[in-house]
C-alpha positions in Angstrom: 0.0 0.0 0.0 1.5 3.4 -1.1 2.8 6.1 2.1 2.5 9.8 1.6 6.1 11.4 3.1 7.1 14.7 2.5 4.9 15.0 -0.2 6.6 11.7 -1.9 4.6 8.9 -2.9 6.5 6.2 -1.7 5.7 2.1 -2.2 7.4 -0.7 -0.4 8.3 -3.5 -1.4 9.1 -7.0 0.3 11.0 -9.6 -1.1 12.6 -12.3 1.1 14.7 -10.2 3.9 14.9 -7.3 1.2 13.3 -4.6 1.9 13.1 -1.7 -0.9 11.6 1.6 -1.1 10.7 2.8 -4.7 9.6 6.8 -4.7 7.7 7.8 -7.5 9.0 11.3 -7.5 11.2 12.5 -10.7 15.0 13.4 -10.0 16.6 14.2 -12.9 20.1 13.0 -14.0 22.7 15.1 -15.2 25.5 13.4 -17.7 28.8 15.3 -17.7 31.1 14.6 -19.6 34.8 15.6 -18.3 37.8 14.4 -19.2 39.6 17.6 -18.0 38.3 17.1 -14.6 39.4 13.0 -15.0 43.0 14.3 -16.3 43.4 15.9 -12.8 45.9 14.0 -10.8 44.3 15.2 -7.4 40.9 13.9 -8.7 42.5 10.8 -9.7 44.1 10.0 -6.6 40.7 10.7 -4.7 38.8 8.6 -6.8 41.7 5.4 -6.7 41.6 6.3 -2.4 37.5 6.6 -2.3 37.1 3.4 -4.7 39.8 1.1 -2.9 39.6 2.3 0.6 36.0 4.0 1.2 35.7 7.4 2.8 37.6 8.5 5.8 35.0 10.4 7.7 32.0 7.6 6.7 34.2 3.6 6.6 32.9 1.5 4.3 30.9 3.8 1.9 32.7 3.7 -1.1 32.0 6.0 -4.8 29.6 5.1 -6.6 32.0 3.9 -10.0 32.7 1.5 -12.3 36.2 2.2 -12.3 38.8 -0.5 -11.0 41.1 0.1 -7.9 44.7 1.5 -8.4 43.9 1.3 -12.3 44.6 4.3 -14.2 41.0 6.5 -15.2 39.7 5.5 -18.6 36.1 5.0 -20.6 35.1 2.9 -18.1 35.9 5.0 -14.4 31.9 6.4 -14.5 31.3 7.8 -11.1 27.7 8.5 -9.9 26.6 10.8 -7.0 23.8 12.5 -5.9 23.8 16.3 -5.6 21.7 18.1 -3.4 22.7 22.1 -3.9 25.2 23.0 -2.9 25.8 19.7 -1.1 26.5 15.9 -2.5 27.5 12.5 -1.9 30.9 13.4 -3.4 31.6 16.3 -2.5 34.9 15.1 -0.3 36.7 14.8 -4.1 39.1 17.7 -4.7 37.5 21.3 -4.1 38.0 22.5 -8.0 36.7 19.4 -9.0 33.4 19.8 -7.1 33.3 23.1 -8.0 33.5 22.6 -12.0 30.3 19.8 -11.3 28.3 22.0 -9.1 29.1 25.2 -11.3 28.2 22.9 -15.1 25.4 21.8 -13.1 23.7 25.0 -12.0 23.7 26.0 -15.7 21.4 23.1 -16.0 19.0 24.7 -13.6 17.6 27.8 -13.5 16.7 27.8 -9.6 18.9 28.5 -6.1 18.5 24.6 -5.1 17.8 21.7 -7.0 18.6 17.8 -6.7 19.8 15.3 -9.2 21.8 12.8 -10.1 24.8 13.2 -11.5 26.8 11.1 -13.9 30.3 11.9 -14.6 32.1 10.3 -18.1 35.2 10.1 -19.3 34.5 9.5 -23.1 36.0 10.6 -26.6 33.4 14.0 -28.1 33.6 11.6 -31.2 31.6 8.5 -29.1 28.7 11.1 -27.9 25.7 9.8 -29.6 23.1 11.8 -30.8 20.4 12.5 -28.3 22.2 12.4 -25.2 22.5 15.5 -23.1 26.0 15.8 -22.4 27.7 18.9 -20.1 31.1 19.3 -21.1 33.4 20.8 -17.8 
C-alpha cells in the first residue's frame, strides 16, 4: 500500500529479507562529460583512495564507479553521485573538481536549489551519440 512522506509517494516492497523503497518522484540525472576534470591528478588519486579504501570520515561507503582500484582512469571510471545544492554525496573529491560539477550543473538549472543525479564520463566527443544531453566541464 502506497505512504504519503514529504509530499513523496512512496511504495514498499518486500521480497525475502529485502526490503526496498521505490519513490515515485522524478530526480533528474545530469551526464557530464569531463575528461579535464578525469585528467586531474588530485581527482584521480581521490577517486583510486574513495574506490579502494571508502571514505575516511564515513568507513565502508565507497563511490559510486565503475572504475577498477589503483587502475589508471579510462572509458570505463563512470562515477555516480547525488547532488543536493550546494551539497553531495561526493563532495569530499578535490575542491576544484566539485566546483567545475556543481558550477556545469547549476547551468542546467535555473533555480537557487535543486537535486539530481549526477553522472560523470570520461568519453571521446567523437563516441557522444546523438540524443544524449552531455555537459562538457
Amino acid at each position: 500500500m502506497p505512504d504519503e512522506k514529504n509530499g513523496q509517494t512512496l511504495r514498499r516492497i518486500r521480497k525475502s529479507r529485502l526490503a526496498l523503497q521505490v519513490c515515485r518522484d522524478f530526480v533528474p540525472l545530469v551526464r557530464i562529460n569531463a575528461p579535464g576534470i578525469y585528467a586531474d591528478r588530485d581527482f584521480q588519486d581521490w577517486l583510486n583512495r574513495v574506490t579502494l579504501e571508502g571514505r575516511p570520515n564515513a568507513p565502508g561507503h565507497r563511490t559510486a564507479t565503475w572504475h577498477w582500484p589503483g587502475h589508471e582512469v579510462g572509458e570505463e571510471s563512470d562515477v555516480f553521485m547525488v547532488v543536493e545544492y550546494p551539497d553531495g554525496s561526493d563532495q569530499d573529491m578535490p575542491s576544484h573538481c566539485w566546483e567545475r560539477i556543481i558550477a556545469a550543473v547549476s547551468a542546467v538549472f535555473d533555480r537557487t536549489y535543486w537535486e539530481c543525479v549526477v553522472w560523470l564520463t570520461n568519453i571521446p566527443d567523437s563516441e557522444v551519440r546523438e540524443g544524449w544531453v552531455v555537459v562538457r566541464v
